[in-house]
HTML snippet that shows the backbone in 3Dmol.js (N, CA, C, O; Angstrom):
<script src="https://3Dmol.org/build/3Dmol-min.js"></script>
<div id="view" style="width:600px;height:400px;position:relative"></div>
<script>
const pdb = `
ATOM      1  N   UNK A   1     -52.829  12.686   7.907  1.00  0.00           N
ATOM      2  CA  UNK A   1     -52.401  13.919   7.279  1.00  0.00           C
ATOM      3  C   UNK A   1     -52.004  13.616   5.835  1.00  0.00           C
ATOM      4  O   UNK A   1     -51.247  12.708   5.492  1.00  0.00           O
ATOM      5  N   UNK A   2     -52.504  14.336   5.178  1.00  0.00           N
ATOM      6  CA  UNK A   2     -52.629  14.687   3.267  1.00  0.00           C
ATOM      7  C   UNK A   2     -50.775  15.248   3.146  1.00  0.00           C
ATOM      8  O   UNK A   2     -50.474  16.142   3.937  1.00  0.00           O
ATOM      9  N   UNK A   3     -49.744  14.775   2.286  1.00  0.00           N
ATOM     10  CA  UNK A   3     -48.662  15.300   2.097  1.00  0.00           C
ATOM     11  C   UNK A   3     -48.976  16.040   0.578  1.00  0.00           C
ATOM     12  O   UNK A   3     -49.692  15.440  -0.224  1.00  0.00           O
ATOM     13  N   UNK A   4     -48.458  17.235   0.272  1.00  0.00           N
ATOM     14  CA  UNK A   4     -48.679  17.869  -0.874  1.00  0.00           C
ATOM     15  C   UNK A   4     -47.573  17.195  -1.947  1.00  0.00           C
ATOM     16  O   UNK A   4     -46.939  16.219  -1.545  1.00  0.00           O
ATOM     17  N   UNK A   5     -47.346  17.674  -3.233  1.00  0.00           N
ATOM     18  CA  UNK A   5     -46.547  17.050  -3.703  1.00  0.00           C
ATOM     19  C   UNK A   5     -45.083  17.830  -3.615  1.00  0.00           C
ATOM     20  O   UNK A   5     -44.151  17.144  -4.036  1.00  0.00           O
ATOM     21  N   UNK A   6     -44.748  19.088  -3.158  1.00  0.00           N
ATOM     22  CA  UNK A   6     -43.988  19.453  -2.647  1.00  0.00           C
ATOM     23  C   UNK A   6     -43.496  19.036  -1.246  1.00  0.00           C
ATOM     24  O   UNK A   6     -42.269  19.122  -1.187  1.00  0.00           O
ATOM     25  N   UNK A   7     -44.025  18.640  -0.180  1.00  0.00           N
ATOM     26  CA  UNK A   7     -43.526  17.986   1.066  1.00  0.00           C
ATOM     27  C   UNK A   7     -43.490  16.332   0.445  1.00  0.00           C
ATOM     28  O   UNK A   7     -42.737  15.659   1.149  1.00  0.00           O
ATOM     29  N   UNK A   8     -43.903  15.797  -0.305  1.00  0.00           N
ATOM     30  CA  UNK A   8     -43.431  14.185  -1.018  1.00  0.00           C
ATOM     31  C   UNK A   8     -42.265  14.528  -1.619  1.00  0.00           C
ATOM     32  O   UNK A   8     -41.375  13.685  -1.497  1.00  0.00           O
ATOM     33  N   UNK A   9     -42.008  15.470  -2.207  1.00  0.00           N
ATOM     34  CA  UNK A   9     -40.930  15.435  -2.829  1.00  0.00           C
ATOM     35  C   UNK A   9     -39.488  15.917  -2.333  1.00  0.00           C
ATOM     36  O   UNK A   9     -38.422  15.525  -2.808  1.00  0.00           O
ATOM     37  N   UNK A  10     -39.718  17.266  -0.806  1.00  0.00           N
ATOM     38  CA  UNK A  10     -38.745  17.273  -0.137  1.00  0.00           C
ATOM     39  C   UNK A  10     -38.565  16.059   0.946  1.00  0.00           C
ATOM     40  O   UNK A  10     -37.712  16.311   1.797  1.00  0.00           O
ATOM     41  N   UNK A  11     -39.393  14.428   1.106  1.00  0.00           N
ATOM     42  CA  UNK A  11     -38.858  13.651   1.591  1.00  0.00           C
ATOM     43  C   UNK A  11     -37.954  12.529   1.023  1.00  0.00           C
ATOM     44  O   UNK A  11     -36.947  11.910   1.365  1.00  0.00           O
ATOM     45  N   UNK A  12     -38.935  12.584  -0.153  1.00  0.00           N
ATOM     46  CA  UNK A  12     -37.990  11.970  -1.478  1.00  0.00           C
ATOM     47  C   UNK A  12     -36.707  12.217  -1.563  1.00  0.00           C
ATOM     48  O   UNK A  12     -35.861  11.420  -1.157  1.00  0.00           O
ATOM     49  N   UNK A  13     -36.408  13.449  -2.150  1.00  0.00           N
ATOM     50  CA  UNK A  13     -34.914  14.414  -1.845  1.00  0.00           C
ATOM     51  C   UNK A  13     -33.950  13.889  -0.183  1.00  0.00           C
ATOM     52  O   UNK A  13     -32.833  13.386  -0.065  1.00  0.00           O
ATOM     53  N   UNK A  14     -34.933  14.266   0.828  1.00  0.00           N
ATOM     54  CA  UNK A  14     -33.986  13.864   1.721  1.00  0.00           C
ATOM     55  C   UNK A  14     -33.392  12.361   1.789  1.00  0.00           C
ATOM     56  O   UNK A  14     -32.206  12.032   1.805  1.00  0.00           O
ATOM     57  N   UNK A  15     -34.398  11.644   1.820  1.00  0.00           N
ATOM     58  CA  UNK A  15     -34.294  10.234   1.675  1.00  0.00           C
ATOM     59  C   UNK A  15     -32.795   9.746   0.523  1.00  0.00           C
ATOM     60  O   UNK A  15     -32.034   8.893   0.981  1.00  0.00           O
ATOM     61  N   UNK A  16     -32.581  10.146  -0.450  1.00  0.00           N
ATOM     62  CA  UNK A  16     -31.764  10.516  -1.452  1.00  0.00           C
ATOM     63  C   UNK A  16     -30.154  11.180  -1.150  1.00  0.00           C
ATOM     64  O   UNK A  16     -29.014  10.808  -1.431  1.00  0.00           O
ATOM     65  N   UNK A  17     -30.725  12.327  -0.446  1.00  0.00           N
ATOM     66  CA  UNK A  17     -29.761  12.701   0.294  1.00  0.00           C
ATOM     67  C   UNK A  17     -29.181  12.267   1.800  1.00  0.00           C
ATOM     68  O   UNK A  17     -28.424  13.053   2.370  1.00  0.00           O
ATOM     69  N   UNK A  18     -29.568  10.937   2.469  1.00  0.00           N
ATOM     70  CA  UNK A  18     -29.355  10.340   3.512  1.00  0.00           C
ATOM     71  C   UNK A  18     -28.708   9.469   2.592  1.00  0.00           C
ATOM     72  O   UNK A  18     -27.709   8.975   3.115  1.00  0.00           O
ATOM     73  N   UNK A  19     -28.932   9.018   1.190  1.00  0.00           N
ATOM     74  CA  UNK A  19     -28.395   7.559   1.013  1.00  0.00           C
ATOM     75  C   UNK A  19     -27.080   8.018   0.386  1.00  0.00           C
ATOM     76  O   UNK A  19     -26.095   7.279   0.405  1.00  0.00           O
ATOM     77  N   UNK A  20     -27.053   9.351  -0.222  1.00  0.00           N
ATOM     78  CA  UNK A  20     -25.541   9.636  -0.564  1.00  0.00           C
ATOM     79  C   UNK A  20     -24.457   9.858   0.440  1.00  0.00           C
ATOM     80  O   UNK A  20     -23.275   9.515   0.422  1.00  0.00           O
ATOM     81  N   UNK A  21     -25.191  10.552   1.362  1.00  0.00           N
ATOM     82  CA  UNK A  21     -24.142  10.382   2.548  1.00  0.00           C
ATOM     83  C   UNK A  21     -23.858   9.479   3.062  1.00  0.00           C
ATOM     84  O   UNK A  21     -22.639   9.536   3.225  1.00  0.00           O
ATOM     85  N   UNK A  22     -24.439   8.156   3.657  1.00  0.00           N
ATOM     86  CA  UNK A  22     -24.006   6.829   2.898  1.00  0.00           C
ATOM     87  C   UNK A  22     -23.311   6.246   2.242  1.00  0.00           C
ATOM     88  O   UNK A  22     -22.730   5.208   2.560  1.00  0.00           O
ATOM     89  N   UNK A  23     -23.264   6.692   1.436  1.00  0.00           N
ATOM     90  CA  UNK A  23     -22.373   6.011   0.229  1.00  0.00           C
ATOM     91  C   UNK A  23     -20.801   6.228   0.278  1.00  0.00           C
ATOM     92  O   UNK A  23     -19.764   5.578   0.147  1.00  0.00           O
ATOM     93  N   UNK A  24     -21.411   8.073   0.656  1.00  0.00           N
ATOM     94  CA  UNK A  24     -19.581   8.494   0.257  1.00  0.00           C
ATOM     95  C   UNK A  24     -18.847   7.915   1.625  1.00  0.00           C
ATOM     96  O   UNK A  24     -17.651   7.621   1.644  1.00  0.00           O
ATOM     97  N   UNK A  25     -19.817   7.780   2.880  1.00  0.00           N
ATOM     98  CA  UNK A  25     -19.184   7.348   4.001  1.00  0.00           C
ATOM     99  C   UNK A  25     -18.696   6.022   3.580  1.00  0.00           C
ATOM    100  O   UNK A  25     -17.539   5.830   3.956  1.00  0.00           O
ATOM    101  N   UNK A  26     -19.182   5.111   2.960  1.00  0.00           N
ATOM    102  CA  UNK A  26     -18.864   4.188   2.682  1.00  0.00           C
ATOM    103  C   UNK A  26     -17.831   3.875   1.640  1.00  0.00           C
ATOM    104  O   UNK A  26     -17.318   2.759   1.565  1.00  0.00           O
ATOM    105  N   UNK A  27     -17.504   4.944   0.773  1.00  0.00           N
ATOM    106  CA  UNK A  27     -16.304   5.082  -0.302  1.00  0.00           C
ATOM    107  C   UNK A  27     -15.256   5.518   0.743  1.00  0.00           C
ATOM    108  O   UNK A  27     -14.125   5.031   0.752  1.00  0.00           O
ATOM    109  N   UNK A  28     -15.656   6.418   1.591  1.00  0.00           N
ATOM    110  CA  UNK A  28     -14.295   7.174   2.105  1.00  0.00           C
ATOM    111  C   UNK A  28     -13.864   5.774   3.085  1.00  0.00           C
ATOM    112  O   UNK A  28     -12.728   5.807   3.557  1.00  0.00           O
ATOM    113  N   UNK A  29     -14.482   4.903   3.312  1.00  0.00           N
ATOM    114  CA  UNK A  29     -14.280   3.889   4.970  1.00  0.00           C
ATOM    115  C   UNK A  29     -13.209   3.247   3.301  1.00  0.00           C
ATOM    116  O   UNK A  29     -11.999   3.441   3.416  1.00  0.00           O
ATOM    117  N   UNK A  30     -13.658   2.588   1.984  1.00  0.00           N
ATOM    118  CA  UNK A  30     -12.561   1.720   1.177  1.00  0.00           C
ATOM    119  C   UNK A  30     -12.068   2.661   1.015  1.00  0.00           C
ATOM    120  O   UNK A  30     -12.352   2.754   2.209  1.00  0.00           O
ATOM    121  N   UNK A  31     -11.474   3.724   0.701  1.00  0.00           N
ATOM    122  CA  UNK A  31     -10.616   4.426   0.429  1.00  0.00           C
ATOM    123  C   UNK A  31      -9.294   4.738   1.124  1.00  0.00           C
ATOM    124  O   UNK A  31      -8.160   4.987   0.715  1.00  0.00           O
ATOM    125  N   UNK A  32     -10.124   4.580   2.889  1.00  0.00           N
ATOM    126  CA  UNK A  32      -8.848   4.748   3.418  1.00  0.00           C
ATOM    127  C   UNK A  32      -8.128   2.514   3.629  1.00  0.00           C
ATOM    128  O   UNK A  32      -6.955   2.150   3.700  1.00  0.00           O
ATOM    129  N   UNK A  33      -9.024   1.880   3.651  1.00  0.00           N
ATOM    130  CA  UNK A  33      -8.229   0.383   3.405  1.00  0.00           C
ATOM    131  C   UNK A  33      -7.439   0.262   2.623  1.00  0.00           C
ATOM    132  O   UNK A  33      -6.351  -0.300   2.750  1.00  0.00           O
ATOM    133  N   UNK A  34      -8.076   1.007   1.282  1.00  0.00           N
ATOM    134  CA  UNK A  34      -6.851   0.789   0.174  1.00  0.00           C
ATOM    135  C   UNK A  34      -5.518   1.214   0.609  1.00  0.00           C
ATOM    136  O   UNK A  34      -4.558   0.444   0.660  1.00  0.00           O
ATOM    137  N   UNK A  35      -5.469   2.694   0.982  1.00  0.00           N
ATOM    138  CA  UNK A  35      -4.236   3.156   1.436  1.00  0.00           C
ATOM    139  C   UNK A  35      -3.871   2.606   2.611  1.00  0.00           C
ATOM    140  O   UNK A  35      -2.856   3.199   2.975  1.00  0.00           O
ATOM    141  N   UNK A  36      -4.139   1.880   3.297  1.00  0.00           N
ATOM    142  CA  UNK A  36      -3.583   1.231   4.431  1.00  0.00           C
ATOM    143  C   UNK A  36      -2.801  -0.053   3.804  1.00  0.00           C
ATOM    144  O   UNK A  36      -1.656  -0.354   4.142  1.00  0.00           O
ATOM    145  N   UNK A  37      -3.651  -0.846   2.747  1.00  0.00           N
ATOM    146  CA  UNK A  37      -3.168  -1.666   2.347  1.00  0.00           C
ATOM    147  C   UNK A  37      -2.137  -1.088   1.430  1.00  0.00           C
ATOM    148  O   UNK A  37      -1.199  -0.903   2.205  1.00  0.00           O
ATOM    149  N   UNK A  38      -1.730  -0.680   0.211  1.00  0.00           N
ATOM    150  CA  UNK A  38      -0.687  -0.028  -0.191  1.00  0.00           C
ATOM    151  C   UNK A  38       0.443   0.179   0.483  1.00  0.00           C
ATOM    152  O   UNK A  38       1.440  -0.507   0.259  1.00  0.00           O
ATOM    153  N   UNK A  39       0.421   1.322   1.547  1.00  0.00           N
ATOM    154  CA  UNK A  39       1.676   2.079   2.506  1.00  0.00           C
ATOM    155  C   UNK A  39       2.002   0.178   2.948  1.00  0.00           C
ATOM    156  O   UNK A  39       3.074  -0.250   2.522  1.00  0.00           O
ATOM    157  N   UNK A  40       1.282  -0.637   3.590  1.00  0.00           N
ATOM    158  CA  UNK A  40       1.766  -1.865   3.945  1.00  0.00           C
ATOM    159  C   UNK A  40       2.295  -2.465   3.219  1.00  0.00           C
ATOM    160  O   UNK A  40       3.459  -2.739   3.511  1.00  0.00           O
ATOM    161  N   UNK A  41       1.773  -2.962   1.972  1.00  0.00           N
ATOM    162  CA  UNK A  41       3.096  -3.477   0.873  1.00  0.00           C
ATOM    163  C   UNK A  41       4.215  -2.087   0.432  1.00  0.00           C
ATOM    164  O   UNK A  41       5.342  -2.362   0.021  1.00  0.00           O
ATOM    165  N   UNK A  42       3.953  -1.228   0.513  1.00  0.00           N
ATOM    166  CA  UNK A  42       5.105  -0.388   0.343  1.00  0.00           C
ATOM    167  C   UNK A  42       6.417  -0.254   1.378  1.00  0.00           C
ATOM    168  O   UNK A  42       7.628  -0.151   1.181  1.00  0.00           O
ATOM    169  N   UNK A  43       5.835  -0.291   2.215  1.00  0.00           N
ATOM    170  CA  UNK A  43       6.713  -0.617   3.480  1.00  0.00           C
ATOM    171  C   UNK A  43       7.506  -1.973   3.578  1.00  0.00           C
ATOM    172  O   UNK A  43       8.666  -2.285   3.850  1.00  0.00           O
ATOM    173  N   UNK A  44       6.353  -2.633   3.233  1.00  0.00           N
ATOM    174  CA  UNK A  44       7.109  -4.511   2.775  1.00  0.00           C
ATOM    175  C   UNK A  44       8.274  -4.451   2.084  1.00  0.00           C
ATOM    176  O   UNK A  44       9.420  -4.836   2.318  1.00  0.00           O
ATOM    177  N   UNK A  45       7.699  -3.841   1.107  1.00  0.00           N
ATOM    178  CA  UNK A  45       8.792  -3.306  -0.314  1.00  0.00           C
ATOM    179  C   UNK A  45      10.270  -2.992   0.213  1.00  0.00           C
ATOM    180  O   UNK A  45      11.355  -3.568   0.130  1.00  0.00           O
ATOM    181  N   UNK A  46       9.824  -1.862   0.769  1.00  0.00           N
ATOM    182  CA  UNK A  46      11.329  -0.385   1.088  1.00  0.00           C
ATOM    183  C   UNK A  46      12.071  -1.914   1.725  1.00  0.00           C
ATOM    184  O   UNK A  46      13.096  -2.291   1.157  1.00  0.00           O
ATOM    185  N   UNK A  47      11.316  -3.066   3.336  1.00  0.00           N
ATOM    186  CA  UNK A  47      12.363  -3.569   3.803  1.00  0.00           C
ATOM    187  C   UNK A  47      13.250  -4.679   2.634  1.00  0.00           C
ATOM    188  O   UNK A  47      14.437  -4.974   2.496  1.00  0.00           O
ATOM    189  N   UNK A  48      12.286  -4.976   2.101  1.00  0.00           N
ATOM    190  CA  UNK A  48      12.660  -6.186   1.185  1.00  0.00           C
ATOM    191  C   UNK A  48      14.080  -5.563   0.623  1.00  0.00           C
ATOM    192  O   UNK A  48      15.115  -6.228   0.671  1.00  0.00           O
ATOM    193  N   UNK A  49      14.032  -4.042   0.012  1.00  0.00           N
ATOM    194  CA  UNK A  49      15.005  -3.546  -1.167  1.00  0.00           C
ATOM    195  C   UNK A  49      15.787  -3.261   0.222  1.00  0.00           C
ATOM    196  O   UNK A  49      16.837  -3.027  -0.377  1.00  0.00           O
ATOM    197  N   UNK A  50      16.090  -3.114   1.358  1.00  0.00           N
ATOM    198  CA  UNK A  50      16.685  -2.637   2.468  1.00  0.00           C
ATOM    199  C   UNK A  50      17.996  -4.206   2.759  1.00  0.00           C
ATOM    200  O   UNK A  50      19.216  -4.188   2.916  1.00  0.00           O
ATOM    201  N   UNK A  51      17.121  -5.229   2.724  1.00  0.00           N
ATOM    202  CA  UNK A  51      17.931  -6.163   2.825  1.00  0.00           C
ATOM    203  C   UNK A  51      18.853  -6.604   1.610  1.00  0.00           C
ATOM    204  O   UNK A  51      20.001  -6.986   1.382  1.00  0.00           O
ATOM    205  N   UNK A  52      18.008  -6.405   1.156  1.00  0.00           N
ATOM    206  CA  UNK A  52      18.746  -6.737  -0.414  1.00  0.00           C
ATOM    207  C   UNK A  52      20.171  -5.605  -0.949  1.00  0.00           C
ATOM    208  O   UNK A  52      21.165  -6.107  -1.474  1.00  0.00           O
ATOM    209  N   UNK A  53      20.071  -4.197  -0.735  1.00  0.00           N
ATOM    210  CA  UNK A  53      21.375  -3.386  -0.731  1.00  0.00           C
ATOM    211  C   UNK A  53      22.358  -4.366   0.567  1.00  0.00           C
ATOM    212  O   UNK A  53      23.331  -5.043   0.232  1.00  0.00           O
ATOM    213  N   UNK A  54      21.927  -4.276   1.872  1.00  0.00           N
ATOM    214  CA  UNK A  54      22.658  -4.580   3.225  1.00  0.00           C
ATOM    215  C   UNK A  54      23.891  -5.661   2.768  1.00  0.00           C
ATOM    216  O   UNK A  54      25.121  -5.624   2.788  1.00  0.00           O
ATOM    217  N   UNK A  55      22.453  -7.033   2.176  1.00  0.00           N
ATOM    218  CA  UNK A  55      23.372  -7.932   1.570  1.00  0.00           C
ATOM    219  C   UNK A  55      24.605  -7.373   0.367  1.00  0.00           C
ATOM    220  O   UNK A  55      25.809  -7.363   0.626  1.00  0.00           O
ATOM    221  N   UNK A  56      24.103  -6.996  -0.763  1.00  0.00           N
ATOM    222  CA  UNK A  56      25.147  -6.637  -1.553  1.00  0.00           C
ATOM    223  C   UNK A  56      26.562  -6.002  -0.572  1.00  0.00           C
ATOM    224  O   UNK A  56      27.733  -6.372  -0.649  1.00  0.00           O
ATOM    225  N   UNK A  57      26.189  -5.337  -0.005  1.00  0.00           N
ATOM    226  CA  UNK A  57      27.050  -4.318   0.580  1.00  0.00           C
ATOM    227  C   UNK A  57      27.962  -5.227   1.207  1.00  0.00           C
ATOM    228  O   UNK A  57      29.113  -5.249   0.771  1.00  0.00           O
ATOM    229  N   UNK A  58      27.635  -6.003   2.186  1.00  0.00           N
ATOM    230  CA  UNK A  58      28.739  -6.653   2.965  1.00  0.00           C
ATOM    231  C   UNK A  58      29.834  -7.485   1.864  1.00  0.00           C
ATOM    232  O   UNK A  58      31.065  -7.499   1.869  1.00  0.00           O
ATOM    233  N   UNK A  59      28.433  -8.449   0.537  1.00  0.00           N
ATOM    234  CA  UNK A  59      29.683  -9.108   0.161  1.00  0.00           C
ATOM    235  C   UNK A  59      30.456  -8.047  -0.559  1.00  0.00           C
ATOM    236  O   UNK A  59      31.670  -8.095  -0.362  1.00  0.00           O
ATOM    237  N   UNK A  60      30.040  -7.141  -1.315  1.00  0.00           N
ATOM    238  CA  UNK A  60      31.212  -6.194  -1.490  1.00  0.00           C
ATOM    239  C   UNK A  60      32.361  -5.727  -0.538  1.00  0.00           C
ATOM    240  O   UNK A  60      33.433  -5.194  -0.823  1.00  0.00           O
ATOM    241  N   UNK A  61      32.001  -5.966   0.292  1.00  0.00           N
ATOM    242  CA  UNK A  61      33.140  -5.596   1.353  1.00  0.00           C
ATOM    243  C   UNK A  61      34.317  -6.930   1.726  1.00  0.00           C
ATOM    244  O   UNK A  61      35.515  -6.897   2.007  1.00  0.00           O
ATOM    245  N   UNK A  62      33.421  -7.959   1.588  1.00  0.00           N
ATOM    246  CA  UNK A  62      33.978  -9.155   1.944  1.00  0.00           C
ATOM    247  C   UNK A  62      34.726  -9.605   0.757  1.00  0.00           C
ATOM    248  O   UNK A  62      35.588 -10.483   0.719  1.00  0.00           O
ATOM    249  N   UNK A  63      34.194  -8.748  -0.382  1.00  0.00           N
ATOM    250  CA  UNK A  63      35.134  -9.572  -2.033  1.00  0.00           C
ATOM    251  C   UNK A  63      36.174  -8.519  -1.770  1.00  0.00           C
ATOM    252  O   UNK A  63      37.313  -8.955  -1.938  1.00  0.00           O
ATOM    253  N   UNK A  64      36.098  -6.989  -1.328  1.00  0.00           N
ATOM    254  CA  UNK A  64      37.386  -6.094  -1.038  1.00  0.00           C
ATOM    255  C   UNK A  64      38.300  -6.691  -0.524  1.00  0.00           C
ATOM    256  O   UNK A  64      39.393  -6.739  -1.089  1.00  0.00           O
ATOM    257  N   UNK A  65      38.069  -7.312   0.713  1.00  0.00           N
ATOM    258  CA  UNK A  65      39.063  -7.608   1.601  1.00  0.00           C
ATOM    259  C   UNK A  65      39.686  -8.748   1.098  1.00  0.00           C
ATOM    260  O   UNK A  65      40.846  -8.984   1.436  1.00  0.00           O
ATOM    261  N   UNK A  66      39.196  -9.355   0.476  1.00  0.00           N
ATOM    262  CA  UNK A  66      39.656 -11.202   0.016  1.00  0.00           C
ATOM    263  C   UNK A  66      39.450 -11.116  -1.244  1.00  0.00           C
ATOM    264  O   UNK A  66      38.406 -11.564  -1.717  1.00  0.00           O
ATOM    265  N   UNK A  67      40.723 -10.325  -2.292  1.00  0.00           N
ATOM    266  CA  UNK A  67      40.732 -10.480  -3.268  1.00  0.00           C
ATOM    267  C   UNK A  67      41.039 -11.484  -4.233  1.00  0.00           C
ATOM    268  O   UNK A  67      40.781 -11.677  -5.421  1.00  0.00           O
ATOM    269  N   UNK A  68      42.224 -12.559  -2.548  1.00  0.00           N
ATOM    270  CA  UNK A  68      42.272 -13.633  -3.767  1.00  0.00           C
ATOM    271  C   UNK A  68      41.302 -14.973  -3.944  1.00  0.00           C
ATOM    272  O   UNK A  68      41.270 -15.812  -4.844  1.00  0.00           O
ATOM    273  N   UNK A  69      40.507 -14.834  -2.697  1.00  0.00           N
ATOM    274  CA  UNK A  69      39.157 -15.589  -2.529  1.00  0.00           C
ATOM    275  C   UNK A  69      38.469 -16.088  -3.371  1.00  0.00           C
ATOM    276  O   UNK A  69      38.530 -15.293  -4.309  1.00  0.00           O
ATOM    277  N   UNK A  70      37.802 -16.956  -3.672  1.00  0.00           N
ATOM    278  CA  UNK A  70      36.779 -16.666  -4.604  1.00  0.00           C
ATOM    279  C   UNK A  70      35.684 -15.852  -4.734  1.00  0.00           C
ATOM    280  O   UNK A  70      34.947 -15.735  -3.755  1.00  0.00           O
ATOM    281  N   UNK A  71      35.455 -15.323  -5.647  1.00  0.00           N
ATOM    282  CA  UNK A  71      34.611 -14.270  -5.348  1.00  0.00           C
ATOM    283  C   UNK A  71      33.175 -14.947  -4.751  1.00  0.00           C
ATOM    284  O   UNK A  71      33.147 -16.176  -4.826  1.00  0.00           O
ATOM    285  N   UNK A  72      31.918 -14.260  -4.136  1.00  0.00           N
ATOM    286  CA  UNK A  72      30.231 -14.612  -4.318  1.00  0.00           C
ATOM    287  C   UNK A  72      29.647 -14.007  -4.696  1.00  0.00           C
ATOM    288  O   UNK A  72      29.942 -12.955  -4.129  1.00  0.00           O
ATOM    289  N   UNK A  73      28.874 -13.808  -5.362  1.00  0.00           N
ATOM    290  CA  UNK A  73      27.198 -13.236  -5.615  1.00  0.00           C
ATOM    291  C   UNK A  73      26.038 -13.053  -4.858  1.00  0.00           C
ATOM    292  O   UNK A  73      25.649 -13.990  -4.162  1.00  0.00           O
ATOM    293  N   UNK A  74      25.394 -11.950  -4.881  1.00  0.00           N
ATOM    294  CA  UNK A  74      24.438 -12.447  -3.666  1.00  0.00           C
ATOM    295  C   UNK A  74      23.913 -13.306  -3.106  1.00  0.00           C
ATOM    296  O   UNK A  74      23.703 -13.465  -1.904  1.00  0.00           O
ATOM    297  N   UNK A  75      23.629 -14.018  -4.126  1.00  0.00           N
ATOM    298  CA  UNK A  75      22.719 -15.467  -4.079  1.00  0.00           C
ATOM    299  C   UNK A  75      23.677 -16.954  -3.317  1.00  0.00           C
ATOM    300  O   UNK A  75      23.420 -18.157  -3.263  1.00  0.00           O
ATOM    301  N   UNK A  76      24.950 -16.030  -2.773  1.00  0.00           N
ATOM    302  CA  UNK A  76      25.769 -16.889  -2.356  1.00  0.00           C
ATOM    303  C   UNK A  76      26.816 -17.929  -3.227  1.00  0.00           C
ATOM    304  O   UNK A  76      27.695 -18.575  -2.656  1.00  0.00           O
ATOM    305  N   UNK A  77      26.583 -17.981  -4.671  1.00  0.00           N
ATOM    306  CA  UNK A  77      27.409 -18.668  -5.591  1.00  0.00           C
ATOM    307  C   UNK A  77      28.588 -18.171  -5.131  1.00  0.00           C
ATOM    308  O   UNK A  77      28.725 -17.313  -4.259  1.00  0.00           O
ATOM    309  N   UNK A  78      29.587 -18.838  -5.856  1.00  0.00           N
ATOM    310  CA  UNK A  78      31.374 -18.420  -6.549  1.00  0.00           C
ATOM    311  C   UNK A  78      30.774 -17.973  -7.868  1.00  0.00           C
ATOM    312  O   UNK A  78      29.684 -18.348  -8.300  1.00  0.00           O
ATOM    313  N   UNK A  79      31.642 -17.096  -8.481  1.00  0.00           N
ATOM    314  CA  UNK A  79      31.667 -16.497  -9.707  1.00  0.00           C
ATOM    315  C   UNK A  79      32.753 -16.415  -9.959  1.00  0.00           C
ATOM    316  O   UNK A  79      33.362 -16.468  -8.891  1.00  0.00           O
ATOM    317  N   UNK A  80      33.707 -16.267 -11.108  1.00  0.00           N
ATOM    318  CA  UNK A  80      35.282 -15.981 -11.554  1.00  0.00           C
ATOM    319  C   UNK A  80      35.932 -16.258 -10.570  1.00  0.00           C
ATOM    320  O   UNK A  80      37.158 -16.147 -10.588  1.00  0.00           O
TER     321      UNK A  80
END
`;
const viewer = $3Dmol.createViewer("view");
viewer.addModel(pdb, "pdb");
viewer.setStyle({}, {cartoon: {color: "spectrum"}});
viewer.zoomTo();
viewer.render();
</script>
């Protein structure tokens, strides 16, 4: 069978249009990794800054109570 150049060219087109759908399937599949990866270091993040207030907090509580103590720093030093 003889294809005209109108039926060559609506396979062309489809062919074209199979590979974009393709593609974007394939943008949308990294698109959602990225955001998986992100929210995961973001989440990393929030606990990291979570421990890091917790700590402050106690020794603030612990320099309240024991004023004549030496004081610490987070990092566990004496200071003044």
């Amino acid at each position: 069978m003889v294809k005209t150049r109108s039926q060559a060219k609506m396979a062309e087109n489809a062919d074209l249009l199979a590979l974009l759908a393709e593609m974007k399937k394939s943008m949308e599949k990294g698109q959602e990794e990225m955001k998986n990866q992100i929210q995961s270091h973001v989440e990393s993040k929030v606990g990291e800054i979570k421990d890091h207030v917790i700590i402050k907090l106690k020794l603030h509580r612990e320099n309240r109570r024991c004023p004549k103590r030496e004081k610490r720093d987070w990092r566990g030093k004496g200071r003044g």
